[in-house]
C-alpha positions as CSV (number, residue, x, y, z in Angstrom):
1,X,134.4,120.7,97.5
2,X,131.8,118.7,99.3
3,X,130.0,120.4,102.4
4,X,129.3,118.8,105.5
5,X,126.4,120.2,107.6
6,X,125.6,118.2,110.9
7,X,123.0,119.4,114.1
8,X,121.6,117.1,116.6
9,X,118.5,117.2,119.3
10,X,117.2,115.6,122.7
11,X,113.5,115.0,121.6
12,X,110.8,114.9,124.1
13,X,109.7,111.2,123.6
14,X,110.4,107.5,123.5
15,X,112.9,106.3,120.9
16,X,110.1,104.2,119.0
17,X,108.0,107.0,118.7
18,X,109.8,109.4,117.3
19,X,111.5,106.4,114.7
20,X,108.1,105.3,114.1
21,X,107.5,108.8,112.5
22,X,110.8,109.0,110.6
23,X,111.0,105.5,109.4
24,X,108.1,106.6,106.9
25,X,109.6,108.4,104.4
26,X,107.1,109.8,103.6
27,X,105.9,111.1,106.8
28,X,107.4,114.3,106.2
29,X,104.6,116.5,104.8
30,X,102.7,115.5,107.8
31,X,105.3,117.3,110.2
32,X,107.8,119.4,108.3
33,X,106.4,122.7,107.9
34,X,109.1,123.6,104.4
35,X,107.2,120.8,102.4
36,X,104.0,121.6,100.5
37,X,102.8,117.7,99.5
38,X,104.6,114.7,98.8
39,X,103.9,111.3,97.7
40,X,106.1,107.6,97.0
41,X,106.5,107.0,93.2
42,X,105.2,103.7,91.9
43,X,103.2,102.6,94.9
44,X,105.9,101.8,96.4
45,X,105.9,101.0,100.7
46,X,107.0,104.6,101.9
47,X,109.6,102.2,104.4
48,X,110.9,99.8,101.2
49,X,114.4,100.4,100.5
50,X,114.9,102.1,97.2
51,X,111.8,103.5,97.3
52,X,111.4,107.5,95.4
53,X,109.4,110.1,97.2
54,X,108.9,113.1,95.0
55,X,107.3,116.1,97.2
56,X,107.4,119.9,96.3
57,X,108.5,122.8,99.0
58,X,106.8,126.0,99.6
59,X,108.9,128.2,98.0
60,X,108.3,126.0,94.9
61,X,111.2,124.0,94.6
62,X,110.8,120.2,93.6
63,X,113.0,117.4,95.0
64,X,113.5,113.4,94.4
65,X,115.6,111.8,96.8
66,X,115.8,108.2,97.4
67,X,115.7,105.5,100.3
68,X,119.6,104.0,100.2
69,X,119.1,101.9,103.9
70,X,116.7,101.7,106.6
71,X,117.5,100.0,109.9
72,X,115.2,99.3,112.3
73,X,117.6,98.2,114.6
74,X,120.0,101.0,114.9
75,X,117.3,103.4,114.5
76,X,118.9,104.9,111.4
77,X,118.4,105.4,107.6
78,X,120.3,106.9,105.0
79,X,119.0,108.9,101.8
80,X,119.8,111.2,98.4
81,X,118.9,113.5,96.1
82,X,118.4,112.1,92.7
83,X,116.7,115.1,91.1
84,X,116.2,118.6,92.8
85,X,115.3,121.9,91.2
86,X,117.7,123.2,94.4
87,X,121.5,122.6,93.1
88,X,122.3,120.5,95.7
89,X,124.8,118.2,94.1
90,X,125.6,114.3,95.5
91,X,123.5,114.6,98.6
92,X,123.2,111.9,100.9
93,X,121.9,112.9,104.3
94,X,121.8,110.1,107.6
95,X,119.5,109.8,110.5
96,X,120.2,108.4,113.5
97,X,118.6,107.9,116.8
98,X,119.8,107.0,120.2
99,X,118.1,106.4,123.1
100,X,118.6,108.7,126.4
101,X,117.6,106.9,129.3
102,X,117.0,109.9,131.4
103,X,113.3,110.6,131.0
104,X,112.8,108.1,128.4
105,X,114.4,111.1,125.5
106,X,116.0,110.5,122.3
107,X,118.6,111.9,120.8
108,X,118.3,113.2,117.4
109,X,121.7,113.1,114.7
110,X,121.3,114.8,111.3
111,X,123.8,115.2,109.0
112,X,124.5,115.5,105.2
113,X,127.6,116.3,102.7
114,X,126.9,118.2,99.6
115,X,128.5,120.1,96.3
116,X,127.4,123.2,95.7
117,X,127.9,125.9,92.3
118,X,131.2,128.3,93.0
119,X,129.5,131.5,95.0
120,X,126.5,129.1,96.4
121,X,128.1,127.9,99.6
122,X,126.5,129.6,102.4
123,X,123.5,129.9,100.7
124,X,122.9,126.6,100.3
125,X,124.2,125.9,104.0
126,X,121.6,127.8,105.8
127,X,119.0,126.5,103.8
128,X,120.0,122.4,104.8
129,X,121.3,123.4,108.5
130,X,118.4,126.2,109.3
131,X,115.4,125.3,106.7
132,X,115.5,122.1,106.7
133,X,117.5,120.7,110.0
134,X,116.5,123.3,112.9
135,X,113.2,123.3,111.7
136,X,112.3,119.6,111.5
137,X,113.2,119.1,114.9
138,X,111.1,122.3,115.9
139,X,108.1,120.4,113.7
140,X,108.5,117.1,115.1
141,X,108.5,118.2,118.7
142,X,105.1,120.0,117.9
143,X,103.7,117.0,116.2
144,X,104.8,114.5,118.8
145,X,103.0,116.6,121.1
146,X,100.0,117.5,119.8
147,X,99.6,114.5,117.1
148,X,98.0,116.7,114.8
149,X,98.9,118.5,111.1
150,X,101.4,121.0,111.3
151,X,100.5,122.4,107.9
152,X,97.4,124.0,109.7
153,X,100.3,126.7,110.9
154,X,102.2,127.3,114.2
155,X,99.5,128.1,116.8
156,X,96.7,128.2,114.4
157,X,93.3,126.7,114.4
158,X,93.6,122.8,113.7
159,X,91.2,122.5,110.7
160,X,88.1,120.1,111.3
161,X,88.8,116.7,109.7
162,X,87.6,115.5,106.6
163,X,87.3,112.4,104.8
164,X,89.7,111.0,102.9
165,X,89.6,109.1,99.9
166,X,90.2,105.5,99.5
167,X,89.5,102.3,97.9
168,X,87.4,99.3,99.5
169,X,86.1,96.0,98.2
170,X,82.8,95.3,99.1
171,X,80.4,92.9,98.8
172,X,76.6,92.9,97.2
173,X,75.4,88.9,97.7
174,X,77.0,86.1,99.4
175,X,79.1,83.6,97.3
176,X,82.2,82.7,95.6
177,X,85.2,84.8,95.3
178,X,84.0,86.9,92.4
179,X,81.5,88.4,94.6
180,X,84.2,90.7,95.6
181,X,84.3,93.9,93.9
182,X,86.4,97.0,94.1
183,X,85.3,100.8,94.2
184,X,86.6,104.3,95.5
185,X,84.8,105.5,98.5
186,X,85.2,108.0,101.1
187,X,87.0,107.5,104.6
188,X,84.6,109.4,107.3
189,X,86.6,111.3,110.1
190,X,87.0,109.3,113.2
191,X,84.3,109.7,115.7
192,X,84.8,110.0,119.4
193,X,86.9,106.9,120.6
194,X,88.2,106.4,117.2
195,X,91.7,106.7,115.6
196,X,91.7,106.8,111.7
197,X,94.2,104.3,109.8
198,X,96.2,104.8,106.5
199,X,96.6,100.6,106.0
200,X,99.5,99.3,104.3
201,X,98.5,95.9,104.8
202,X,95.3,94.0,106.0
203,X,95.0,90.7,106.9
204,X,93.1,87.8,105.1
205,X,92.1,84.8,107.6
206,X,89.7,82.6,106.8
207,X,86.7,84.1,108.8
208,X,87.0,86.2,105.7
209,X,85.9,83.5,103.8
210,X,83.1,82.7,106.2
211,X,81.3,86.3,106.2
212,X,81.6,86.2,102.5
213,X,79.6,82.8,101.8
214,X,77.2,84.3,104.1
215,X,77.7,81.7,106.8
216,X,77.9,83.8,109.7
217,X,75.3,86.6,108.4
218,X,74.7,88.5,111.8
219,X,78.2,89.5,111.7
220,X,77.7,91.0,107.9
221,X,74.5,91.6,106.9
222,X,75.1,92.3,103.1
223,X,72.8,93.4,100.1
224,X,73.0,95.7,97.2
225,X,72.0,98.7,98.6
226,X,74.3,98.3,101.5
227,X,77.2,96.4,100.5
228,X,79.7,95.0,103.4
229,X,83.3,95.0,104.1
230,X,85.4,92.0,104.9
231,X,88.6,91.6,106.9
232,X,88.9,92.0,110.7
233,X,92.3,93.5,111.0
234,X,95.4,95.6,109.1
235,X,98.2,97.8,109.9
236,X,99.7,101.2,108.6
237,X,99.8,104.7,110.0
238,X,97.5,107.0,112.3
239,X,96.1,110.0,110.3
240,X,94.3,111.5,113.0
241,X,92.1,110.7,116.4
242,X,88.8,111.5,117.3
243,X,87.7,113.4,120.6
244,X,88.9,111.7,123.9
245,X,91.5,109.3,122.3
246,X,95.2,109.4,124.1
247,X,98.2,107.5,123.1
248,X,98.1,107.4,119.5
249,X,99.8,110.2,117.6
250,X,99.3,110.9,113.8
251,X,102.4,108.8,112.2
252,X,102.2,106.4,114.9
253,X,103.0,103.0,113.5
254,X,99.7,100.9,114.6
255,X,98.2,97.1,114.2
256,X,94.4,96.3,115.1
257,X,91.9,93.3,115.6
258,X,88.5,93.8,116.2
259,X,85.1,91.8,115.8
260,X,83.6,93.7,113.5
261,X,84.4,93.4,109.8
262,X,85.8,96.8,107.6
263,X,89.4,96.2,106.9
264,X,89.2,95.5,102.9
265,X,90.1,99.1,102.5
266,X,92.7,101.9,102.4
267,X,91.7,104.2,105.1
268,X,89.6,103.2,108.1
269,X,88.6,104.9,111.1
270,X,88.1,102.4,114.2
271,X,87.9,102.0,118.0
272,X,90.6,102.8,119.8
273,X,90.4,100.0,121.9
274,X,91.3,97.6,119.1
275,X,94.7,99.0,117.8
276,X,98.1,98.6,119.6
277,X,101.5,100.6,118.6
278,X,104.2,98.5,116.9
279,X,107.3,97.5,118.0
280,X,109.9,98.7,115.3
281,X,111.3,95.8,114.3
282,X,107.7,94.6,113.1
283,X,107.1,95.4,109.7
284,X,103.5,96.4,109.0
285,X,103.0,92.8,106.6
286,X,104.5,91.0,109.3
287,X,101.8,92.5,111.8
288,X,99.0,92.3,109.5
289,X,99.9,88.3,108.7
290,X,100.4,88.0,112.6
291,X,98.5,89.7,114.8
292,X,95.2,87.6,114.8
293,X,96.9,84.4,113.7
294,X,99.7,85.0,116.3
295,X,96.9,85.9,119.1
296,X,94.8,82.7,118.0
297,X,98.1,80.2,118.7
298,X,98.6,82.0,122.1
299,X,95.4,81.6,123.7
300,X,95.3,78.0,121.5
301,X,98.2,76.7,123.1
302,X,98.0,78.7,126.4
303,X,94.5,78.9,127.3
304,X,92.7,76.2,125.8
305,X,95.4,73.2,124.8
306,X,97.2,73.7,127.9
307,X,100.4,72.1,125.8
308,X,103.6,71.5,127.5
309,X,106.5,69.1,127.7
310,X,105.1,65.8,126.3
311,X,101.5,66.6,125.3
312,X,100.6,65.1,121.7
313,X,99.0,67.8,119.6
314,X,97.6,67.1,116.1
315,X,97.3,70.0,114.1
316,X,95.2,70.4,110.6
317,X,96.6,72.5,107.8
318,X,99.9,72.4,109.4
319,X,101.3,74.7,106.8
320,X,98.7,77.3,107.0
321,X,99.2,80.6,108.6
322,X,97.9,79.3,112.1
323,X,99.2,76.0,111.6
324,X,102.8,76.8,111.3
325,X,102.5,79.6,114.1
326,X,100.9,77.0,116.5
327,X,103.4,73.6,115.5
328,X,107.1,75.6,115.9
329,X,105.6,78.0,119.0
330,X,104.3,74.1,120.6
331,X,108.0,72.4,119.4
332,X,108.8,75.3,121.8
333,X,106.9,74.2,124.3
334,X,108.4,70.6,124.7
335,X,104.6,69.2,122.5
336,X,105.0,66.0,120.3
337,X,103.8,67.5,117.2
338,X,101.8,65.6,114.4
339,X,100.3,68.1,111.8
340,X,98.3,67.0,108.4
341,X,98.5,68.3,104.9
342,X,97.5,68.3,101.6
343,X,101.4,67.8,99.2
344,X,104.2,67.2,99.9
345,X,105.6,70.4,99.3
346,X,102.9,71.9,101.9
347,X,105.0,68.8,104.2
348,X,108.6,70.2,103.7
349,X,107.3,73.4,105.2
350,X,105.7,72.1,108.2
351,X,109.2,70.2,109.4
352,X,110.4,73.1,108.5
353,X,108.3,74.8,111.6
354,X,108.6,72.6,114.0
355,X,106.2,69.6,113.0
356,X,107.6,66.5,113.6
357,X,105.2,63.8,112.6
358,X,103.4,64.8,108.9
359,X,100.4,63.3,107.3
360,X,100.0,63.7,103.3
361,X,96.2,63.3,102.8
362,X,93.7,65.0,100.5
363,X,90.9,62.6,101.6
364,X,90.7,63.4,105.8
365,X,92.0,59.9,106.3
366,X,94.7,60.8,109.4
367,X,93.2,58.7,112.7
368,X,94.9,55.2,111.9
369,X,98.5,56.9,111.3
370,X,98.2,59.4,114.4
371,X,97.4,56.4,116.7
372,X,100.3,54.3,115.1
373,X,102.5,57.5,115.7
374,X,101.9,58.4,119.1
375,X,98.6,56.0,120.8
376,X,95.8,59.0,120.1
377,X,96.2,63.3,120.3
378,X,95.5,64.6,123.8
379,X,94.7,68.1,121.9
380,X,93.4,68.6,118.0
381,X,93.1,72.1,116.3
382,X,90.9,71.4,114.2
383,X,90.3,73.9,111.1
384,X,88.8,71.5,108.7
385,X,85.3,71.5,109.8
386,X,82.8,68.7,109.0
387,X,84.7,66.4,106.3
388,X,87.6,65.6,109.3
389,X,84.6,65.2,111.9
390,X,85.1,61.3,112.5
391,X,88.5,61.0,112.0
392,X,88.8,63.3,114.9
393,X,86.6,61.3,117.0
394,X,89.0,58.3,116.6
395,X,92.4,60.3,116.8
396,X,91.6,61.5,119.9
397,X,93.1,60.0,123.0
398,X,91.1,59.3,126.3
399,X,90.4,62.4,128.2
400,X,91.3,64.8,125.1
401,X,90.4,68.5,124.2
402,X,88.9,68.8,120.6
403,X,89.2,72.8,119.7
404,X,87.7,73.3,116.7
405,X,88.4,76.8,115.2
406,X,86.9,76.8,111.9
407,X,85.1,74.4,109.2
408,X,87.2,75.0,105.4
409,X,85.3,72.2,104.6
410,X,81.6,73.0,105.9
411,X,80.2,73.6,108.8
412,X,80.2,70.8,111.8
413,X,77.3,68.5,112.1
414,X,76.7,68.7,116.0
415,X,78.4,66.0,118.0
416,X,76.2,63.8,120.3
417,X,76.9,63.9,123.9
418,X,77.2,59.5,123.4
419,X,80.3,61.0,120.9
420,X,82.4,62.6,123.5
421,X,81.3,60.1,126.6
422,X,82.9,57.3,125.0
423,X,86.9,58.5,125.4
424,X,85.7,60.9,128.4
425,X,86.7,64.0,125.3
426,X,86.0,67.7,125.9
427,X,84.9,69.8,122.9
428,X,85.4,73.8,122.6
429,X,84.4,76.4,119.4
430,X,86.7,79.4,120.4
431,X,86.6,83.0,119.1
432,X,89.6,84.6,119.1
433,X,87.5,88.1,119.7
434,X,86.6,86.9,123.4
435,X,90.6,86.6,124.5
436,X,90.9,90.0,123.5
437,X,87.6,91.5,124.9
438,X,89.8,94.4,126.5
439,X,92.2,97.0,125.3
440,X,94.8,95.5,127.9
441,X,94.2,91.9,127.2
442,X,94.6,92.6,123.2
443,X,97.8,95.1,124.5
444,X,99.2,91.9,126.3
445,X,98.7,88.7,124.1
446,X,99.9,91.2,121.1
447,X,102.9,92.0,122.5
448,X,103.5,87.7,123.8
449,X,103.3,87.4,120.0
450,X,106.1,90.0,119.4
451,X,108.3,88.5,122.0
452,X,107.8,84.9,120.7
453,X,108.7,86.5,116.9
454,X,111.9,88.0,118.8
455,X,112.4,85.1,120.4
456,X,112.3,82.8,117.9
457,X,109.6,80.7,119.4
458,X,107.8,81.6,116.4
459,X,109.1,81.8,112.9
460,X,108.0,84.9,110.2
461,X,105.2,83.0,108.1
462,X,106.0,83.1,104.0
463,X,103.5,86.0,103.5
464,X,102.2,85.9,99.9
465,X,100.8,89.7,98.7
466,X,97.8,90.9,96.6
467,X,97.0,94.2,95.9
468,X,93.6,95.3,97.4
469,X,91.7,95.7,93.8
470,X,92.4,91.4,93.5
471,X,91.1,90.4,96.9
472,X,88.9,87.9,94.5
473,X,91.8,86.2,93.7
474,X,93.2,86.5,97.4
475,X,90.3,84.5,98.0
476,X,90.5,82.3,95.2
477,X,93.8,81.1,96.2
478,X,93.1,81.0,100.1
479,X,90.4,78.4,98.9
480,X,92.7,76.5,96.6
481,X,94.8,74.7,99.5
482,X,97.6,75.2,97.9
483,X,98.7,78.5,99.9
484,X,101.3,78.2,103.0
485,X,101.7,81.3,105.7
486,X,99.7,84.0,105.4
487,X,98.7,86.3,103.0
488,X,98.0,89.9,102.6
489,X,96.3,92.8,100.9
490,X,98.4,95.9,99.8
491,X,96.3,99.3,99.6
C-alpha cells in the first residue's frame, strides 16, 4: 500500500530566492542538516533533467534519486529514488512553490508517496515527514537568512572559509590557441567586497581572443612565472561572501561581467559589484552566452546607434553572437537591417534573426551592394577590424556613426580626420565595461536584456559547449568563422 506524506510552509523570502536554492539539486548538502555530502553523477548540470545525485546521510544511509521534471515556470520539480540503502520503495516526491503576496513570502508544498516493508510504516513516515520535510524547511529558513553553511551546526561558530579546489586554464606566452593550458589550482576565500562563484558556465567573447594574442597586454600581463586567466564573465552559484557584502546568499543563482579577466575557471571569488541574481527562467548558459553580448547590443543600439524606425544599420558577422542579438533586437526597433557573412549557411541564420538584407562575402567586398540596397548605412557595427576598413568608409551614408567594437581581422589602421570630413561621418571604439561602470547601471541594462529575451525582442543565441579542459579548441573554432551564437565553457 503506497504512503502519502504531505507538509507545507510560508518561507520568509521572495519566491526566486528560495527556487533559486531548490532548483539545484544539488543544493541540498549546503542547507539540509540530515545529509553528510552529496555530488551529481557524470558531471552532469545539478538543474539538467535526468540528472543522478548520489549523497550519503548522517546516520549513514546512501540514497540515489533522480531529476524526473523541473519547471522554472511553475516553480516546481519532481524526483525519485532509484537506489537507497533506506527501503523506501517507488518514491517520487514534488516541490512546489507559490508566491504569497503579502510580504513578498512563499509558500512551500512538499509531498511524496511511498511503499514500505509490512511492520515499517510509521517508521519510515516520521523519518520522510519529520527528518526530512520539517527539517528542510527549518534549514532553509536558517540559510536564507544567514547565507551561510548549515553543516557548521545550529548556532555554532561559522568555520573560517577556505579555498576550494578547482580547475583554470591559464596562459604562459601570448599566441595561438594552443597557448591555453589546463591545471588544478586553488580558489582563495572571498576578500571583503567579494562573493565567491561555483561557475557552470563562462562566457567566451572575442576580447578573449584579444588578451590572449597579447594585443591588449595592460589588461593581462602574462609570463611563465605568473600565468593569466582569460574570460571576463560566467555564471553558477554563490558559495560564500566576504565581509560587508549584502544581497547575495550562498545558493543564489548569480551572472557577472567585469573588466578584469579570471573567468577560465571553476570557482572564482569576485567583486560584488559585478554580479547580478538571475531571473529563473534564465538558464545559467543562456546568462553566460548573454550577459555581455546582450549588454553590448543594448548600449549599441540604445546609446550609441540611436536606431529606430527607418534607420539603415549594417551589421558584420551577422550570425555571431552579437550580431544576431543586435539584427532581431534592431528588426524590433523598426531598423532596415543589412548584415554580412561568410556562407550561406551563416545567411539562413541571420534572416532567421531578423536580418533582412544578407551579404555572402569572404573577401570584405560589401560597400557597392549596401549602397545598391538601401543608398549607404547611417550606422555600421563593425567587428572586423582593419581588412573591412575601406569598405566602411564607402558604405557609410552622409552624416553616419561608424562603431567599431572589435578588429577579428587586425587591428585598425587610424583613420585621417580628411577620412571622416568627406561624408561629415562620426567614428566611436566603445567598451562595453564603461556602460556598466556601476553596480546599478550593470543591475539595469542586465535586466533590459532579460526583458528583451522575455519579450522576444531578442531570440536565445544557438550556444555551442566545450568543457573547460578544451578552451584551445573553443578558441580554435571562435577563430574558424564558421561558429554562429555564442559559445561556452562547462566547468
Amino acid at each position: 500500500m503506497l504512503q502519502k506524506i504531505v507538509r507545507s510552509t510560508v518561507i520568509d523570502a521572495p519566491i526566486d530566492r528560495v527556487w533559486a536554492v531548490l532548483r539545484d539539486f544539488n543544493s541540498h548538502d549546503q542547507w539540509h542538516s540530515a545529509i553528510a555530502e552529496s555530488r551529481i553523477e557524470g558531471n552532469e548540470r545539478s538543474d539538467q533533467v535526468g540528472c543522478v545525485r548520489s549523497f550519503t546521510l548522517k546516520d549513514g544511509n546512501r540514497i540515489r534519486e533522480q531529476l524526473l521534471t523541473l519547471d522554472d515556470t511553475q516553480h516546481k520539480s519532481t524526483y525519485c529514488i532509484v537506489e537507497a540503502t533506506l527501503p523506501l520503495q517507488r518514491y517520487v516526491a514534488t516541490v512546489t512553490l507559490k508566491p504569497v503576496t503579502d510580504g513578498n513570502r512563499t509558500f512551500w508544498h512538499w509531498e511524496s508517496t511511498f511503499a514500505t516493508p509490512p511492520g515499517m510504516e510509521r517508521e519510515l513516515r516520521d523519518t520522510v515527514a519529520k527528518g526530512v520535510y520539517e527539517t528542510g524547511f527549518d534549514n532553509l529558513r536558517q540559510h536564507l537568512l544567514r547565507g551561510s553553511d548549515l553543516r557548521a551546526g545550529p548556532g555554532g561558530a561559522m568555520p573560517t572559509a577556505l579555498p576550494a579546489s578547482t580547475r583554470r586554464v591559464v596562459l604562459k606566452r601570448y599566441g595561438g590557441p594552443e597557448e591555453l593550458q589546463a591545471e588544478n589550482a586553488d580558489a582563495a576565500p572571498p576578500r571583503a567586497g567579494e562573493v565567491r562563484i561555483r561557475q557552470r558556465a563562462i562566457g567566451i567573447n572575442f576580447i578573449d581572443v584579444y588578451l590572449r594574442r597579447g594585443w591588449v597586454p595592460q589588461m593581462l600581463p602574462v609570463s611563465a612565472s605568473s600565468p593569466g586567466v582569460l574570460g571576463m564573465e560566467a555564471a553558477g552559484g554563490v558559495i560564500d561572501v566576504g565581509p560587508n557584502v549584502s544581497g547575495f546568499l550562498a545558493g543564489d543563482r548569480v551572472a557577472y561581467l567585469g573588466p578584469v579577466p579570471g573567468a577560465y575557471c571553476g570557482v572564482r571569488s569576485v567583486p560584488a559589484e559585478w554580479v547580478v541574481r538571475l531571473p529563473a527562467a534564465v538558464e545559467d548558459e543562456m546568462a553566460a552566452a548573454l550577459l555581455l553580448k546582450g549588454i553590448t547590443a543594448d548600449y549599441l543600439l540604445h546609446d550609441l546607434g540611436r536606431v529606430q524606425r527607418g534607420t539603415r544599420l549594417l551589421v558584420h558577422a551577422a550570425a555571431g553572437g552579437v550580431g544576431l542579438l543586435v539584427c532581431h533586437w534592431a528588426r524590433r526597433l523598426g531598423a532596415v537591417v543589412i548584415g554580412t557573412v561568410s556562407s550561406d549557411a551563416k545567411a539562413r541564420i541571420a534572416r532567421e534573426h531578423g536580418c533582412e538584407h544578407v551579404i555572402v562575402t569572404r573577401d570584405y567586398r560589401f560597400a557597392d551592394a549596401v549602397q545598391r540596397l538601401c543608398g549607404g548605412a547611417d550606422v555600421v557595427i563593425d567587428g572586423l577590424g582593419d581588412a573591412a576598413r575601406d569598405e566602411n568608409l564607402a558604405a557609410l551614408a552622409r552624416r553616419a556613426h561608424w562603431i567599431s567594437l572589435g578588429q577579428a581581422s587586425g587591428p585598425l589602421t587610424p583613420l585621417p580626420p580628411d577620412a571622416l570630413v568627406a561624408k561629415s561621418l562620426s567614428f566611436s571604439r566603445p567598451v562595453v565595461f564603461d556602460y556598466v561602470s556601476t553596480h546599478a547601471q550593470l543591475a539595469e541594462r542586465a535586466q533590459r536584456v532579460w526583458n528583451a529575451l522575455a519579450e522576444g525582442a531578442i531570440l536565445s543565441p544557438p550556444i555551442e559547449r566545450f568543457s573547460l579542459d578544451a578552451a584551445a579548441q573553443a578558441h580554435a573554432r571562435l577563430e574558424s568563422r564558421a561558429t554562429t551564437g555564442a559559445l561556452v565553457l562547462v566547468p
